[in-house]
PDB file of N, CA, C and O in Angstrom, chain B, residues numbered from 101:
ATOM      1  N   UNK B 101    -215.732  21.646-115.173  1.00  0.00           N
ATOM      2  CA  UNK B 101    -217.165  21.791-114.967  1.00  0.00           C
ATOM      3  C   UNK B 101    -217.448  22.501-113.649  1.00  0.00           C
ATOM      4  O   UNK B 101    -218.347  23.329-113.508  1.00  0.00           O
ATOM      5  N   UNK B 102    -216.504  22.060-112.582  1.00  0.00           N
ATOM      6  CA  UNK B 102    -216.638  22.544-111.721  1.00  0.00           C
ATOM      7  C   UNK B 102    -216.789  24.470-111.316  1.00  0.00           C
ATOM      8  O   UNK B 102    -217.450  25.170-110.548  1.00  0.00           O
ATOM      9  N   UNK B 103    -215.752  24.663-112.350  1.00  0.00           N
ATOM     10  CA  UNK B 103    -215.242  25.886-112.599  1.00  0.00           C
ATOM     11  C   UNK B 103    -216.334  26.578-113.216  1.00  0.00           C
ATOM     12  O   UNK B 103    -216.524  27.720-112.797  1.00  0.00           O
ATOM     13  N   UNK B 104    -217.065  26.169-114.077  1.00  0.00           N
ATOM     14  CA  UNK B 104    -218.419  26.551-114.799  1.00  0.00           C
ATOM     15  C   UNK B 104    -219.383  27.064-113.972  1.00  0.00           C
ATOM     16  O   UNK B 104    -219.761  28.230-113.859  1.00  0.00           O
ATOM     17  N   UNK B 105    -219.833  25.818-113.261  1.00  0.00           N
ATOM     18  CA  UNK B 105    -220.852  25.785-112.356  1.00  0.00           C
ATOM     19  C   UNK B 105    -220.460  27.243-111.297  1.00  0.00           C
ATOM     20  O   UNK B 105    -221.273  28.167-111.332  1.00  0.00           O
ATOM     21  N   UNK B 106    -219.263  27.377-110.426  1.00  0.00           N
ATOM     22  CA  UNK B 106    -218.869  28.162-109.008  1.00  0.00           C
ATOM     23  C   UNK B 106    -219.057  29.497-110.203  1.00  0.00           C
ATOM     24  O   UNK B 106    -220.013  30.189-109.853  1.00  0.00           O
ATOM     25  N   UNK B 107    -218.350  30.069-111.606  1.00  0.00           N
ATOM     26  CA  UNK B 107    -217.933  31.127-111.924  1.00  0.00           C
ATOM     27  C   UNK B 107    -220.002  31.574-112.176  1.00  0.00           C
ATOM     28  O   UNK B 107    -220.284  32.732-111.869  1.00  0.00           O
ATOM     29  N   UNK B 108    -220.917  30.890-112.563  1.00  0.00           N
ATOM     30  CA  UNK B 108    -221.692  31.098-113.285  1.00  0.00           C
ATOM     31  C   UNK B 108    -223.275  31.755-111.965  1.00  0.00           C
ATOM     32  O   UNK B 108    -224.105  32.660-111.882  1.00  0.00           O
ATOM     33  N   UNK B 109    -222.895  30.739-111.351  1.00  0.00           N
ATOM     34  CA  UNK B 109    -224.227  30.306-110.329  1.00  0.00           C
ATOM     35  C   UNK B 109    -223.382  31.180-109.521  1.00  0.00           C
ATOM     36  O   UNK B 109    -223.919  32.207-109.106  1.00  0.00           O
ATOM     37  N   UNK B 110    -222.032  30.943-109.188  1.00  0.00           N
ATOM     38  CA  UNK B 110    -221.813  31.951-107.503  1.00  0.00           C
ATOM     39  C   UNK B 110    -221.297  33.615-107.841  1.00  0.00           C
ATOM     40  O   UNK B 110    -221.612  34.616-107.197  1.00  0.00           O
ATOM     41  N   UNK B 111    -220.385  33.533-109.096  1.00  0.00           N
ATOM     42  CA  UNK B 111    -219.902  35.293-109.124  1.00  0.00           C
ATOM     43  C   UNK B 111    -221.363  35.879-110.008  1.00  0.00           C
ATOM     44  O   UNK B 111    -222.010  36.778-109.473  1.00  0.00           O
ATOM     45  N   UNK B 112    -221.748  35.411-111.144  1.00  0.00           N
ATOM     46  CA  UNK B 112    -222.697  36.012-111.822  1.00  0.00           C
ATOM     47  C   UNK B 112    -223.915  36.172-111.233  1.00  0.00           C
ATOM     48  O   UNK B 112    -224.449  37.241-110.939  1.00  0.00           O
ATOM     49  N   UNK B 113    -224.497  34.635-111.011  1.00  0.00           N
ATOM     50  CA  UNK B 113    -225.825  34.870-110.365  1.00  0.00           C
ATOM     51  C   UNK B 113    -225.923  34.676-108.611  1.00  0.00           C
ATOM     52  O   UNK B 113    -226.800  34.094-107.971  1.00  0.00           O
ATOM     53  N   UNK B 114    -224.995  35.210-108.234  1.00  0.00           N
ATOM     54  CA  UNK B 114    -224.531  35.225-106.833  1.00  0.00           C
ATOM     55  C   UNK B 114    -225.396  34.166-105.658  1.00  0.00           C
ATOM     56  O   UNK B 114    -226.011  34.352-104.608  1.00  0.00           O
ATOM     57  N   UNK B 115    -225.092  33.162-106.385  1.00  0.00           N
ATOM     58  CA  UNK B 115    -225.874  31.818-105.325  1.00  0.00           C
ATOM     59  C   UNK B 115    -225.131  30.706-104.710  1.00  0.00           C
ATOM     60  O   UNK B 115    -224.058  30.308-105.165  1.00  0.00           O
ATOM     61  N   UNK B 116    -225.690  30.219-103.703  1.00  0.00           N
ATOM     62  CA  UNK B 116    -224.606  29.510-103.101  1.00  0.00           C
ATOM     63  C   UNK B 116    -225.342  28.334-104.163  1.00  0.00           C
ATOM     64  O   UNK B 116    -226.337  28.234-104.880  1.00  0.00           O
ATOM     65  N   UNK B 117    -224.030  27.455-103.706  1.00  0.00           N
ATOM     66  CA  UNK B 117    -223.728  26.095-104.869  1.00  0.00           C
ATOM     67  C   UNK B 117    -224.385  24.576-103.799  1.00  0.00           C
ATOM     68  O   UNK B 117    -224.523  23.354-103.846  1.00  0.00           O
ATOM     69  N   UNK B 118    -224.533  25.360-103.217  1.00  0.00           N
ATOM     70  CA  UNK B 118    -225.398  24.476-102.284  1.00  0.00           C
ATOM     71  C   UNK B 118    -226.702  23.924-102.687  1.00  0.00           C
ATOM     72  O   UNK B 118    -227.159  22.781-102.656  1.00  0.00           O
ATOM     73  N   UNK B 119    -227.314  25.406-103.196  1.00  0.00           N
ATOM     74  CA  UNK B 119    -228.699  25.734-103.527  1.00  0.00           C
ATOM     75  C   UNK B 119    -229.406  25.431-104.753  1.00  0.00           C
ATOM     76  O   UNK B 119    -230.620  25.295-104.906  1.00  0.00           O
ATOM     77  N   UNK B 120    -228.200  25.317-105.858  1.00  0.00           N
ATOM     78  CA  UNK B 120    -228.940  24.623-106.749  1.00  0.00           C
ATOM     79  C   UNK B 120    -228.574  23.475-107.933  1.00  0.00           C
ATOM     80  O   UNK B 120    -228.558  23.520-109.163  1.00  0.00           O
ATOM     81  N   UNK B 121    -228.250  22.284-106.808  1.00  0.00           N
ATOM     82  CA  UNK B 121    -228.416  20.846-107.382  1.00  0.00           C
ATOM     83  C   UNK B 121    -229.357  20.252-107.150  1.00  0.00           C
ATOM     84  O   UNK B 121    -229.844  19.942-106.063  1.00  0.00           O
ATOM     85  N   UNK B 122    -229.802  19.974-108.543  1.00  0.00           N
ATOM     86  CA  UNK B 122    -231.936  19.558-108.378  1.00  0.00           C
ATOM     87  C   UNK B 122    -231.718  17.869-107.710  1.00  0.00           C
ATOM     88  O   UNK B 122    -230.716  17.161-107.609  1.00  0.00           O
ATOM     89  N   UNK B 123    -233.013  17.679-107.374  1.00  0.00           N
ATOM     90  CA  UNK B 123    -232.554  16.349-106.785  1.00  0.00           C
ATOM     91  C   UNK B 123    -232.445  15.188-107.743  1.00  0.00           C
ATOM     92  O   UNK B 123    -232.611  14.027-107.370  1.00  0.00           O
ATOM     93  N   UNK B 124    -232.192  15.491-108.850  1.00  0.00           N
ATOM     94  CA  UNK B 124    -231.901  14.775-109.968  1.00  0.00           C
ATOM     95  C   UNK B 124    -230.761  13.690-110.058  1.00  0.00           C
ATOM     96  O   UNK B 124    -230.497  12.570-110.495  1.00  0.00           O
ATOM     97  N   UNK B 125    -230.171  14.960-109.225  1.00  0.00           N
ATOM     98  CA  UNK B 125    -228.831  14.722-109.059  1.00  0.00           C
ATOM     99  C   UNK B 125    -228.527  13.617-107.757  1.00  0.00           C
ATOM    100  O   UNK B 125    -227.486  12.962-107.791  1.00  0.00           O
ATOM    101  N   UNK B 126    -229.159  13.510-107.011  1.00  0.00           N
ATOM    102  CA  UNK B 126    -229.199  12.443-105.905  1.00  0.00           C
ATOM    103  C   UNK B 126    -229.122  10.883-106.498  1.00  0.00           C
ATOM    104  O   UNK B 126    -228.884   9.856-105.864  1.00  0.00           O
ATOM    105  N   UNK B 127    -229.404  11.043-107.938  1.00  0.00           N
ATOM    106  CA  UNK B 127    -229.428   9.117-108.512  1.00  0.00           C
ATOM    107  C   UNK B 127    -228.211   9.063-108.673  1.00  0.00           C
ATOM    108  O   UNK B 127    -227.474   9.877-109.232  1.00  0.00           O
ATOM    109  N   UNK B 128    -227.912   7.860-108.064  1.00  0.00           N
ATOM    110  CA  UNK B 128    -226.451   6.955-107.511  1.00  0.00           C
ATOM    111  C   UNK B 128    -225.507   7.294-108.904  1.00  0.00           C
ATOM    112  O   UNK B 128    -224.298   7.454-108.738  1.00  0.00           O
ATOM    113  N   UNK B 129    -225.969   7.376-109.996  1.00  0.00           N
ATOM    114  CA  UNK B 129    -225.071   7.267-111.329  1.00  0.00           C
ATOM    115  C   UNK B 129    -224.503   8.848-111.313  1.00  0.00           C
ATOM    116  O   UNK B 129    -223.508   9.150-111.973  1.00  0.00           O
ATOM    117  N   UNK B 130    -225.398  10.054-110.305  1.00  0.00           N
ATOM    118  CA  UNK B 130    -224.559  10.791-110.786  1.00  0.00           C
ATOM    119  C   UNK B 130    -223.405  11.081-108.967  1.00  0.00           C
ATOM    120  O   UNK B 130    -223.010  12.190-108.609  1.00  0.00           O
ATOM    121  N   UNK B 131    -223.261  10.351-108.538  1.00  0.00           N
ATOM    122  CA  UNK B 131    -222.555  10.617-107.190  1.00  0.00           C
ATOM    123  C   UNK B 131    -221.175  11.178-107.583  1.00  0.00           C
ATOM    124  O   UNK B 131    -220.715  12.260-107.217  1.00  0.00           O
ATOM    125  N   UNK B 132    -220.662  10.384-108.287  1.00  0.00           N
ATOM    126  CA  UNK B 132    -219.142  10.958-108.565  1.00  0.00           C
ATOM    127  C   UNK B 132    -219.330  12.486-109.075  1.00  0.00           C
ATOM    128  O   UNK B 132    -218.565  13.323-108.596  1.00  0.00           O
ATOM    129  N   UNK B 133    -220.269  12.883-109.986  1.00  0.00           N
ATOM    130  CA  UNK B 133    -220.216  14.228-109.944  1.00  0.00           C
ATOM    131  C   UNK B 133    -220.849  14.992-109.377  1.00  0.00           C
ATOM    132  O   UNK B 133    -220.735  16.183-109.668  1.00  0.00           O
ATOM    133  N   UNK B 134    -221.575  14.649-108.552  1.00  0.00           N
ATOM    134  CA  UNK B 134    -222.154  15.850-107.402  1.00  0.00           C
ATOM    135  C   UNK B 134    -221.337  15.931-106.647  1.00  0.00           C
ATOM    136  O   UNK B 134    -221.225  17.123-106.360  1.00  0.00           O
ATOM    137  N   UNK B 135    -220.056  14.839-105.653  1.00  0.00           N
ATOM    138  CA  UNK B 135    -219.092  14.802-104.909  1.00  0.00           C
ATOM    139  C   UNK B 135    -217.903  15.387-105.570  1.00  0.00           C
ATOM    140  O   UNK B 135    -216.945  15.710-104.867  1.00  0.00           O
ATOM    141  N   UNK B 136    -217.866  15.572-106.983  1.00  0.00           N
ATOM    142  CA  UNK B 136    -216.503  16.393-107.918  1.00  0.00           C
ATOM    143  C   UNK B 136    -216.760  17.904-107.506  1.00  0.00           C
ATOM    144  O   UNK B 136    -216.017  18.761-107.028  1.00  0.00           O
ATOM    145  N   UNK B 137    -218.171  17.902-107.897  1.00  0.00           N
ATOM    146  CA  UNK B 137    -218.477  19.567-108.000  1.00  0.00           C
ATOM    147  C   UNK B 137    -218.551  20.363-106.393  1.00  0.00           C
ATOM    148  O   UNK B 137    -218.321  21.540-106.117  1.00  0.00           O
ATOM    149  N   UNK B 138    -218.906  19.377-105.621  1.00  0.00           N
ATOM    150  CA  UNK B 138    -218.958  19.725-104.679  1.00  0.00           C
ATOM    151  C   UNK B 138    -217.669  20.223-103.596  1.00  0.00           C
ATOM    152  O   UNK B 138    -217.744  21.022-102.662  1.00  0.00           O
ATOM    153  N   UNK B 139    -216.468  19.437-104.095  1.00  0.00           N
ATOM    154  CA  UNK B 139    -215.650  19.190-103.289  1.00  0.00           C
ATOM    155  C   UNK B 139    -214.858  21.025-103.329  1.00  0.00           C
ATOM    156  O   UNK B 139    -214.913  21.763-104.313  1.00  0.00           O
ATOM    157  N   UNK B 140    -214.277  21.328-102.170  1.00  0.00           N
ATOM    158  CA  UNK B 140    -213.972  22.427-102.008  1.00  0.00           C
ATOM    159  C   UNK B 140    -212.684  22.950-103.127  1.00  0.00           C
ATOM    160  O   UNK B 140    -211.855  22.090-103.425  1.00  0.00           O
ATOM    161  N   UNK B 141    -212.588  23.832-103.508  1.00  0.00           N
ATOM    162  CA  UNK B 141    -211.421  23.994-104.647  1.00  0.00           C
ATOM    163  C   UNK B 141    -209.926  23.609-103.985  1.00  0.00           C
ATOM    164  O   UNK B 141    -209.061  23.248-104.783  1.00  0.00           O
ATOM    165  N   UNK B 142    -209.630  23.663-102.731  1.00  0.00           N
ATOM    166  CA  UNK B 142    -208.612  23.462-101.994  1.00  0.00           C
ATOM    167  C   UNK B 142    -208.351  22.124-102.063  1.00  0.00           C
ATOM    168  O   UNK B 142    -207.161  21.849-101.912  1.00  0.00           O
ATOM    169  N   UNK B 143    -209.311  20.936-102.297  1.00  0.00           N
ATOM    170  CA  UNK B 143    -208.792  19.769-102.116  1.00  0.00           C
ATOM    171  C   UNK B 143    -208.820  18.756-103.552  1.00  0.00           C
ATOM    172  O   UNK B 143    -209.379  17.674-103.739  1.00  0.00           O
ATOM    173  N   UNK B 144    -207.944  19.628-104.484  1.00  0.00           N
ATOM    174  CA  UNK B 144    -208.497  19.126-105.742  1.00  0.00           C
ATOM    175  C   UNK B 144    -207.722  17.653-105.829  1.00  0.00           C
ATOM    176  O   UNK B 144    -208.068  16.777-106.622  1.00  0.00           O
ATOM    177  N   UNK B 145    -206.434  17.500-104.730  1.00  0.00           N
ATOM    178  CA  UNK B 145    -205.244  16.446-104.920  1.00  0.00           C
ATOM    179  C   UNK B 145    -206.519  15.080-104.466  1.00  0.00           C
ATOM    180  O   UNK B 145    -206.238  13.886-104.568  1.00  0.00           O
ATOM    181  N   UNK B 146    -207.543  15.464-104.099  1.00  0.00           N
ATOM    182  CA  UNK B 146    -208.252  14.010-103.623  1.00  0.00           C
ATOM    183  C   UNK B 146    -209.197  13.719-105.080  1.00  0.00           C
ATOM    184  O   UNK B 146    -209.450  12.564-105.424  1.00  0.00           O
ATOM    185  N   UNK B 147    -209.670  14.914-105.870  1.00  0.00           N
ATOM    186  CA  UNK B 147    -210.128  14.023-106.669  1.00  0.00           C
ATOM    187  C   UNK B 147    -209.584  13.046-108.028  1.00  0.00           C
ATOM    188  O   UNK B 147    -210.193  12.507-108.952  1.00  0.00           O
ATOM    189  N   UNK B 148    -207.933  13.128-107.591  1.00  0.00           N
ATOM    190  CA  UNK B 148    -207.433  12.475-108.932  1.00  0.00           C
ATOM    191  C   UNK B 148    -207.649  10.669-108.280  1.00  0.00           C
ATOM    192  O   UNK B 148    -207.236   9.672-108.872  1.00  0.00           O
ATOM    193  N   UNK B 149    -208.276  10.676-107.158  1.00  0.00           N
ATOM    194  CA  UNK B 149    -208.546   9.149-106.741  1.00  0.00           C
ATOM    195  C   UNK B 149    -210.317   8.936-107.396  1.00  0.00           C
ATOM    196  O   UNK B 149    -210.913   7.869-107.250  1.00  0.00           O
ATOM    197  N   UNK B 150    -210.807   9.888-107.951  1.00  0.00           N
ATOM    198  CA  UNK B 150    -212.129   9.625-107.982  1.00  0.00           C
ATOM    199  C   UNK B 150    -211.796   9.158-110.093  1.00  0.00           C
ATOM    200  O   UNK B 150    -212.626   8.889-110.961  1.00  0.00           O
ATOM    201  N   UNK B 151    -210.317   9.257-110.172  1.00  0.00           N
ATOM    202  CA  UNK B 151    -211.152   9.389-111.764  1.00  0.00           C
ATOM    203  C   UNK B 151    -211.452   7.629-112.256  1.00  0.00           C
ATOM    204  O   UNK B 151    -211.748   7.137-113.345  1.00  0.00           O
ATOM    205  N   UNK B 152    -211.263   7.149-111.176  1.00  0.00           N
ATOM    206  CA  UNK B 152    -211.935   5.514-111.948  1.00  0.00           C
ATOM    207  C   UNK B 152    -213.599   5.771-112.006  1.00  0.00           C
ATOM    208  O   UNK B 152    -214.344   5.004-112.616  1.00  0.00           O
ATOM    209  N   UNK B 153    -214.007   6.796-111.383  1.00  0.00           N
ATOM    210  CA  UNK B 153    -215.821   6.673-111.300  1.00  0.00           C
ATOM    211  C   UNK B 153    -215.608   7.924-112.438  1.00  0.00           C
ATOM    212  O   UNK B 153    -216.729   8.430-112.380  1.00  0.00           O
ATOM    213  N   UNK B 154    -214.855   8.731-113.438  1.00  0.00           N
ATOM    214  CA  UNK B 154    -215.179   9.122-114.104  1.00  0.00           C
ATOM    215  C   UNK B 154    -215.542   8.976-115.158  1.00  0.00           C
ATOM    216  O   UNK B 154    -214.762   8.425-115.936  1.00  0.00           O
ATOM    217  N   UNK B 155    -217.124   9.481-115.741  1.00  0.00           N
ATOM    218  CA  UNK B 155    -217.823   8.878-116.935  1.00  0.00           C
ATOM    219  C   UNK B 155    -218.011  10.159-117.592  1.00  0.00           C
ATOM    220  O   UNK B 155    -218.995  10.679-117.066  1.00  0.00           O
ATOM    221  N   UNK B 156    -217.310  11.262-118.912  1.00  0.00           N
ATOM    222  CA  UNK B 156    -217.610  12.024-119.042  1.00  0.00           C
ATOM    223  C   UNK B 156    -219.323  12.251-119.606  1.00  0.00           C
ATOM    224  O   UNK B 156    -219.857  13.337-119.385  1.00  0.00           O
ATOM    225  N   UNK B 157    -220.138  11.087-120.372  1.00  0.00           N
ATOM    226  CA  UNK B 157    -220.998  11.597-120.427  1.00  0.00           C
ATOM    227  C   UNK B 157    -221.888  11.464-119.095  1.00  0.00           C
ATOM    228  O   UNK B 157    -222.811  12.265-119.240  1.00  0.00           O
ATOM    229  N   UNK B 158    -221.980  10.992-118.211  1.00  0.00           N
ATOM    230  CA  UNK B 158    -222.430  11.229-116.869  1.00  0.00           C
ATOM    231  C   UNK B 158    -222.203  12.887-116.220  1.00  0.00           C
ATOM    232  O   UNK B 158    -223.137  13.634-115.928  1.00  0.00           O
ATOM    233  N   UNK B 159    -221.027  13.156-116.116  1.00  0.00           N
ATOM    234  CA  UNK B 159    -220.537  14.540-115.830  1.00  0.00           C
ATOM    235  C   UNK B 159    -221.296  15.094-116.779  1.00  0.00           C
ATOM    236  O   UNK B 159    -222.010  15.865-116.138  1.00  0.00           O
ATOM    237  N   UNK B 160    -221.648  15.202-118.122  1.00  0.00           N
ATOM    238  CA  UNK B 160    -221.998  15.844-119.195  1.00  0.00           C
ATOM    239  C   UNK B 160    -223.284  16.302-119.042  1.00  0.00           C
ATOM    240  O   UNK B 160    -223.586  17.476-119.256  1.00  0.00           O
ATOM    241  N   UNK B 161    -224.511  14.973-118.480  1.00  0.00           N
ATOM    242  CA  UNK B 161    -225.688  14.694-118.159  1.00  0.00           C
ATOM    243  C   UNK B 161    -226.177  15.359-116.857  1.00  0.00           C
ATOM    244  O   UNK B 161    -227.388  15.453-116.653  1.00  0.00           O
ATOM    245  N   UNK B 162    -225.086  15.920-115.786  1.00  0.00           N
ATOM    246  CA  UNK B 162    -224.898  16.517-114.688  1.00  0.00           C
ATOM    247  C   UNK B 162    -224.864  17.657-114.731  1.00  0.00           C
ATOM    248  O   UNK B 162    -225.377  18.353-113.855  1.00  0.00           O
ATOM    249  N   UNK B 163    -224.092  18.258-116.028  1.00  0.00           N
ATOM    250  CA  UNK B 163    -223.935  19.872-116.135  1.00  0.00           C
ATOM    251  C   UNK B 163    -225.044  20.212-116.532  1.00  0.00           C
ATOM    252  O   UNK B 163    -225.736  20.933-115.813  1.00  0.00           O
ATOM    253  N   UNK B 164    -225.585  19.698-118.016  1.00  0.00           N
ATOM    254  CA  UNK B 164    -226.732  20.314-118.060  1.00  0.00           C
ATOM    255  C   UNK B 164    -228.171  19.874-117.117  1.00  0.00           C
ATOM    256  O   UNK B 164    -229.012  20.748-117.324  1.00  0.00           O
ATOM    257  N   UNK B 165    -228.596  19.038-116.367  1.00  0.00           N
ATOM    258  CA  UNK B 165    -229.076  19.504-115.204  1.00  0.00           C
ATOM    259  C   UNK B 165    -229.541  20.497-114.385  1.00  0.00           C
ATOM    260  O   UNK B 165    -230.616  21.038-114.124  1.00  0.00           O
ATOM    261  N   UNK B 166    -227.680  20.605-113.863  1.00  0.00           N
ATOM    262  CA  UNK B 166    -227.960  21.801-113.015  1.00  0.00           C
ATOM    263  C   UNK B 166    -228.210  22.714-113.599  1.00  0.00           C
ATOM    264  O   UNK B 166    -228.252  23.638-112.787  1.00  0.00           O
ATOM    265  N   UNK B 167    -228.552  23.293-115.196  1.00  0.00           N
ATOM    266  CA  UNK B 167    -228.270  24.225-115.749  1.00  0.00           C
ATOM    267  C   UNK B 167    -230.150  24.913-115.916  1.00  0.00           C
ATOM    268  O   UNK B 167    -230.687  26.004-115.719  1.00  0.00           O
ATOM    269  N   UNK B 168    -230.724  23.206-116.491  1.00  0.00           N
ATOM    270  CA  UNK B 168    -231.766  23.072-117.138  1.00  0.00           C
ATOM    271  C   UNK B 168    -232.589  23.161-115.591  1.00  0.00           C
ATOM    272  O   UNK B 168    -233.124  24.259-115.741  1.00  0.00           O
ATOM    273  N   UNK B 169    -232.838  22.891-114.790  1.00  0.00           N
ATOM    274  CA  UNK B 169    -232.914  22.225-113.334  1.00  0.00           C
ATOM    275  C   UNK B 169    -233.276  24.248-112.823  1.00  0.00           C
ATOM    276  O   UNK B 169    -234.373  24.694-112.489  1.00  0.00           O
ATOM    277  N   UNK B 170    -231.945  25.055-112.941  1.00  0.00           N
ATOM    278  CA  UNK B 170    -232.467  26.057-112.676  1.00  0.00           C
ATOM    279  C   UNK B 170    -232.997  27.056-113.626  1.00  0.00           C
ATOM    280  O   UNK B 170    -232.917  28.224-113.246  1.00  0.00           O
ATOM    281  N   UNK B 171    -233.355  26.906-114.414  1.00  0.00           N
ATOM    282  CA  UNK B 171    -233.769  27.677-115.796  1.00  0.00           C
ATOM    283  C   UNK B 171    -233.042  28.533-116.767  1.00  0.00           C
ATOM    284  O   UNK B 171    -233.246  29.606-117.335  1.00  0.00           O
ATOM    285  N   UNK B 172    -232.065  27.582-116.727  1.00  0.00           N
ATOM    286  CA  UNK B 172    -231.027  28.317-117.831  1.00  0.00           C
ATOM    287  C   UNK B 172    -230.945  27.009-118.933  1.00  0.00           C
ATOM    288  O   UNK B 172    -229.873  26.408-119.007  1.00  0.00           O
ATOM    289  N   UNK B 173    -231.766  26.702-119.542  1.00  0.00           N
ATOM    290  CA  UNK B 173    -231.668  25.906-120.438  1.00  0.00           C
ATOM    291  C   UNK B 173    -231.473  26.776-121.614  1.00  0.00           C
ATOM    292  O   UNK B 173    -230.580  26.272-122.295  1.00  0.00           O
ATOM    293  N   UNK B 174    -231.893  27.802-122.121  1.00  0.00           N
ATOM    294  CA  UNK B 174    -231.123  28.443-123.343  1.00  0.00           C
ATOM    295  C   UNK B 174    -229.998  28.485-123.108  1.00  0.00           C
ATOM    296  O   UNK B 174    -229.323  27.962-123.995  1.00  0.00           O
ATOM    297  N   UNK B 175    -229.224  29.036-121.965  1.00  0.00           N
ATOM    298  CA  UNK B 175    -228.005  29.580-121.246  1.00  0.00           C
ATOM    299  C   UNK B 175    -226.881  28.513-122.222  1.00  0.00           C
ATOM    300  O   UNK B 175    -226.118  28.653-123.177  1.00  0.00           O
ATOM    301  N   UNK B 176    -227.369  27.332-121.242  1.00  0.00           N
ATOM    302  CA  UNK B 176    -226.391  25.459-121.185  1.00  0.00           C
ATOM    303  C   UNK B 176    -226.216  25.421-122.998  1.00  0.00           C
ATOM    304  O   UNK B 176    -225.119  25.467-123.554  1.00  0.00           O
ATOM    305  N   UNK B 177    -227.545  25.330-123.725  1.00  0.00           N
ATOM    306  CA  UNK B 177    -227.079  25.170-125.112  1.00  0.00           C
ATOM    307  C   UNK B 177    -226.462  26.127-125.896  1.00  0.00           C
ATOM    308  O   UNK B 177    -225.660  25.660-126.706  1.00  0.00           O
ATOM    309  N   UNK B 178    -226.592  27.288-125.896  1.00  0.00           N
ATOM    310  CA  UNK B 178    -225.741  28.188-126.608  1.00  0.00           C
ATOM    311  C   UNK B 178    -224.481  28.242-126.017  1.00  0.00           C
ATOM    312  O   UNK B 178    -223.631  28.300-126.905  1.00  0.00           O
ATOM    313  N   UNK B 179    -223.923  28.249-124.747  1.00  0.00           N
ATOM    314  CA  UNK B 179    -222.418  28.010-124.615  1.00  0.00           C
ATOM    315  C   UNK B 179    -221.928  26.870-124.856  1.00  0.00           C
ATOM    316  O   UNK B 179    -220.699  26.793-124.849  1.00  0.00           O
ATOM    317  N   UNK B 180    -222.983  25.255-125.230  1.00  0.00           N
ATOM    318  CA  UNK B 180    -222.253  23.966-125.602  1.00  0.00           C
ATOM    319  C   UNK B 180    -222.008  24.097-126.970  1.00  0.00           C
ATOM    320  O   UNK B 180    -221.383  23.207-127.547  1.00  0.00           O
ATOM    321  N   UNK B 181    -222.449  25.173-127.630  1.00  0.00           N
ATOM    322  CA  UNK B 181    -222.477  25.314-129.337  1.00  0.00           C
ATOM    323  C   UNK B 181    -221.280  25.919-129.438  1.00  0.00           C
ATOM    324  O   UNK B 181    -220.763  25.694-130.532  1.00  0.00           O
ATOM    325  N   UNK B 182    -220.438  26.807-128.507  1.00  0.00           N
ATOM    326  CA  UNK B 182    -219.215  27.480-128.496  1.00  0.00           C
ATOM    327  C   UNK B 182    -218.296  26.832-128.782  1.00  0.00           C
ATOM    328  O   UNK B 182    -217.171  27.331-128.802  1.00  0.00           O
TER     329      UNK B 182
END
């Protein structure tokens, strides 16, 4: 997901990843994945300690978010139909 989010928002639509997690994303249920997505690609050996907080439909509920959040809600459903 992570990979989604950096290839989509930072090479395509050239934005920092900073800039667009809605504050949706601030409710406690989604912490583990704002701190997944967030974490720098270099330190991926720390998040195999996070996978007890992993809930894929939480992560799931997170992607489209950020997706819907910046106005790519056609975008999010036609590539989940892939």
């Amino acid at each position: 997901m992570r990979n989604v989010i950096e290839y989509f928002f930072g090479f395509i639509e050239k934005r920092e990843l900073s800039n667009i997690f809605p504050p949706d994303l601030e409710d406690d249920k989604f912490h583990a994945f704002y701190r997944y997505v967030n974490k720098e690609s270099h330190s991926i050996s720390q998040n195999i300690f996070d996978t007890k907080e992993f809930d894929y439909s939480i992560f799931k509920e997170g992607l489209r978010l950020v997706f819907e959040k910046n106005g790519y809600s056609k975008h999010y459903k036609k590539m989940m139909k892939s």
